[in-house]
C-alpha positions, 0 to 999 in steps of 0.5 A, a space after each residue: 500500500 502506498 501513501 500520496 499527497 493528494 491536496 497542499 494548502 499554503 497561507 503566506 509566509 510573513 508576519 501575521 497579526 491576526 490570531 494564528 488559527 485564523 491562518 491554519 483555517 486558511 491553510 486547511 480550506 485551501 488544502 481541501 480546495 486543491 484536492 477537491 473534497 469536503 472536511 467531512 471526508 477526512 476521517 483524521 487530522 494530524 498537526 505539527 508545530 510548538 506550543 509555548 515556543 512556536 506560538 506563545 500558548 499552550 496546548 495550541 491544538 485547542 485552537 488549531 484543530 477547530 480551524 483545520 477542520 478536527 472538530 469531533 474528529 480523530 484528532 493528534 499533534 506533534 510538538 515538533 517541527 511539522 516535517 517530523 508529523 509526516 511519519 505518524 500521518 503516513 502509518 495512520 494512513 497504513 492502518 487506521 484511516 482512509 485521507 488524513 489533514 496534516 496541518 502545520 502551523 507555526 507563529 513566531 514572529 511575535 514570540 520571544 523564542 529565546 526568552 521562553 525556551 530558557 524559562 519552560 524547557 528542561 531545567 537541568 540541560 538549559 537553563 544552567 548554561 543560558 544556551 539559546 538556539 543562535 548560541 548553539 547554532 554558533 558553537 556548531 557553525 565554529 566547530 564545524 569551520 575550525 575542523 575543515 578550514 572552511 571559507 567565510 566567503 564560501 559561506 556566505 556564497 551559500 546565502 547569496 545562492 539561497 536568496 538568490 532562489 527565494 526571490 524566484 519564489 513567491 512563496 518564499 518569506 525573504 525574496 531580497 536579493 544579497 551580494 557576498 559583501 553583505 553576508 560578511 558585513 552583516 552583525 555578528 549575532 553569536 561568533 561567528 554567525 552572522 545574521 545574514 548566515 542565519 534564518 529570520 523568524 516568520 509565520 505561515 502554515 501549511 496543510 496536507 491532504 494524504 490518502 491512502 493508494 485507493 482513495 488517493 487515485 480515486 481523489 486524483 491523478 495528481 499524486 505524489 507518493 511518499 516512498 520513504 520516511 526516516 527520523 532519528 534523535 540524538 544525545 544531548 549537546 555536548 555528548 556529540 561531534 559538533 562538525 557533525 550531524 548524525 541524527 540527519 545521516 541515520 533519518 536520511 539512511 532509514 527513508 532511503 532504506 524504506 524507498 529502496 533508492 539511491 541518491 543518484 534517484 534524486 532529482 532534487 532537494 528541501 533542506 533545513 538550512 538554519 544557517 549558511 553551516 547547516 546547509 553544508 552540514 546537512 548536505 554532507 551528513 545525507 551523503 551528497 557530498 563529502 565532509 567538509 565540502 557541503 558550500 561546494 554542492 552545485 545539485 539542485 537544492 532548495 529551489 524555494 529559498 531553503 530556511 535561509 528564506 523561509 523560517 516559520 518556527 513549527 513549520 518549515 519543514 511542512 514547507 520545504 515539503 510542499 515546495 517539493 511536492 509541488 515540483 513533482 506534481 508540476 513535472 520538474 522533478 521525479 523524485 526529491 528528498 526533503 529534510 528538517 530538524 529540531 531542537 539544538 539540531 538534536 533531531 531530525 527527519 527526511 522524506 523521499 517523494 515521488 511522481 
């Protein structure tokens, strides 16, 4: 049995000032207009995206699964980045339901995300050290350059590259373009990221419609398939090789293992790029290329912008998604791999799609 993605509904990536429910609705009514069925249709609704973190309440699925349509309804959410709801979605479908909404949802714009992951998170893991994600990011970003020597200006060619593809995108949140001169003049944020190197904040949701292969083809004949689904979650910070990512290396080998491809197969991919270090990081750890020359990648890789362009804390992973989603559907690509990652670059996890 096979599981595709029959329905995508985006809302606009920026900043929202209306309350963060109205946009999912907005999502959810989108993604249901593209497959062309109704709420009642869909027998279970999955949501991805932070609590506190990501929108500055709890329990958000009280308000988010309303508006995508969960009322009354198998209902569960993901406390992580959308991308990592895609598993559980894909062994409801296998089991237990017939069409399924994934909605990812993340608001961020307006929350003090540093501030609040200090106070609310773990007390014996963060807030002794006063570690917020750009300091960490920025530990990672110096081991990483110190171990393989790396060019600051390599890197910030990687930004150009990245914004460069965002201002082709309508649906990226950054579409300025930058020059190299801009990325190394640019603030320093944590040493030695600088703020170009990293992504902004923003908001935006997205929503799926999954179906199993029977509904699926009686849905539409505009089918992407999920072949293969990987995740993987490592130690704490410091029990680890910073230069390396290895939760993406073992997510990315267990959905190749589970699509039965190789990455001569893929034609394209969406990844996680957090900063201008992680994008080569990520690029290295899935083995496209090799260590300490992911800035040297000239594959077909986030066509969208990446995170670089678009952050929505809670969903960018769902959106790296449904840029590939939508390649595919388009006929671009055959097969492509998507990836994201969450927490201090603890976790990860990767889908392989194809036409």
């Amino acid at each position: 049995m096979r599981i595709g993605i029959v329905g995508i509904g985006f809302t606009e990536f920026g900043i929202h000032r209306e309350p963060f429910y109205n946009v999912a609705f907005e999502a959810a009514r989108k993604a249901l207009e593209d497959a062309g069925i109704e709420r009642g249709e869909v027998d279970s609704f999955i949501l991805g995206g932070y609590d506190n973190l990501g929108v500055g309440r709890t329990i958000s699925n009280m308000y988010t699964a309303p508006a995508a349509g969960a009322y009354l309804r198998h209902e569960i959410r993901v406390s992580d980045d959308a991308l990592f709801a895609l598993p559980l979605a894909y062994m409801r479908l296998r089991h237990r339901s017939d069409v399924t909404m994934l909605l990812a949802f993340g608001h961020s714009s307006e929350t003090p995300i540093e501030l609040v992951e200090l106070q609310s998170l773990d007390p014996f893991f963060h807030r002794p050290l006063n570690l917020t994600l750009p300091a960490f990011f920025a530990m990672q970003s110096y081991a990483y350059r110190n171990r393989y020597g790396v060019d600051e200006e390599k890197l910030a060619e990687v930004v150009v590259r990245m914004r460069e593809n965002g201002s082709k995108s309508s649906l990226a949140f950054l579409r300025s373009k930058v020059k190299v001169e801009d990325v190394l003049n640019s603030e320093i944020v944590s040493y030695p990221l600088r703020k170009l190197e990293m992504a902004e904040w923003c908001d935006g949701c997205v929503a799926f419609i999954l179906a199993e292969e029977t509904m699926a083809k009686r849905i539409t004949d505009e089918i992407v398939w999920v072949d293969g689904v990987g995740w993987s979650v490592e130690n704490y910070y410091f029990d680890r090789e910073f230069h390396r990512l290895p939760s993406v290396n073992k997510s990315g080998e267990m959905a190749f293992r589970m699509a039965k491809k190789e990455r001569s197969d893929v034609g394209a991919l969406e990844i996680c790029d957090l900063t201008a270090d992680y994008h080569c990081m990520i690029l290295e750890a899935l083995g496209f290329v090799e260590e300490g020359k992911g800035w040297d990648y000239d594959g077909d890789v986030n066509s969208s912008g990446g995170a670089l362009c678009t952050n929505a804390y809670g969903s960018t992973g769902a959106f790296l998604l449904a840029n590939l989603a939508m390649r595919i559907r388009k006929g671009e690509i055959d097969c492509g791999l998507t990836q994201s990652m969450s927490g201090y670059a603890q976790k990860s996890c990767v889908a392989i799609l194809e036409g």
